[in-house]
N, C-alpha and C positions, 0 to 999 in steps of 0.2 A: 398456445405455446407457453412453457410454463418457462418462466426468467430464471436465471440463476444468478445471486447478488453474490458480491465478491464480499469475502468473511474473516473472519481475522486468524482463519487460520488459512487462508489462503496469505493475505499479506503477510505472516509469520514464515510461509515459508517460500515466503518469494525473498522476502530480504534475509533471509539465513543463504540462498543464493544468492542472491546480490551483495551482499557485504557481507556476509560470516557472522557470529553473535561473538558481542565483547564479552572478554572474559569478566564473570561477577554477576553477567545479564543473565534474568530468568523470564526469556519469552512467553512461555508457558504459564507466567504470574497472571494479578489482574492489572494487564500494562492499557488496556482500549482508552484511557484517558492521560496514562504517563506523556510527558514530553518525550518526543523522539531523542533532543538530546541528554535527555538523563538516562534513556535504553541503550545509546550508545551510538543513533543513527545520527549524520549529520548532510546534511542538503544534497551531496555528493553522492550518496549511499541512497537516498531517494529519488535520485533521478533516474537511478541506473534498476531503482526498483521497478521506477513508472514505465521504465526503458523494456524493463522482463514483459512485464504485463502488455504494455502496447502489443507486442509479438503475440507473448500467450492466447490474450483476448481476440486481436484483432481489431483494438479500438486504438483513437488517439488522444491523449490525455492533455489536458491544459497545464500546461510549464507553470505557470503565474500561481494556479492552484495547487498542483501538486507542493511549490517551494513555502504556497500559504500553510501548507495543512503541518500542522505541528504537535499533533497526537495519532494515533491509530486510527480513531473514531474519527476524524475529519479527513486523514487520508482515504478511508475507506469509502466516507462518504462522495470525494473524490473521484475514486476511480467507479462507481455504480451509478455516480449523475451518468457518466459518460455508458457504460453498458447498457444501460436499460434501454435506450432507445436503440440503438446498436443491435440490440438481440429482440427487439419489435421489427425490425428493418426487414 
């Protein structure tokens, strides 16, 4: 069964649903290592991300990590610890 890892343009547009992009943000840039709060997201706007995906996925994501991850690339990392096993299951 072939995995399917969560990508950043999946979380690009999970949080353009979840929080909207700030005006000035260029999502579309190279953000995979900006801080979330210099792109305009702030803890609140990531939980409610982590919140889409739970649903989307089917998984459930660690709170503690999701508020640790503070760029794209560790959010990401984040939410594919928890799939991979998920989508072996």
């Amino acid at each position: 069964m072939a995995t399917k890892l969560f990508t950043l343009d999946d979380l690009k547009r999970t949080l353009r649903e979840a929080a909207g992009v700030a005006e000035g943000v260029d999502l579309d840039g190279d953000i995979l290592d900006t801080e979330f709060e210099v792109i305009g997201y702030e803890s609140l706007a990531l939980l409610e991300a982590g919140s889409l995906i739970e649903r989307e996925y089917g998984i459930s994501l660690d709170e503690e990590a999701v508020g640790e991850a503070n760029t794209p690339r560790s959010f990401i990392d984040v939410v594919n610890a928890q799939l991979a096993p998920a989508q072996a299951a």
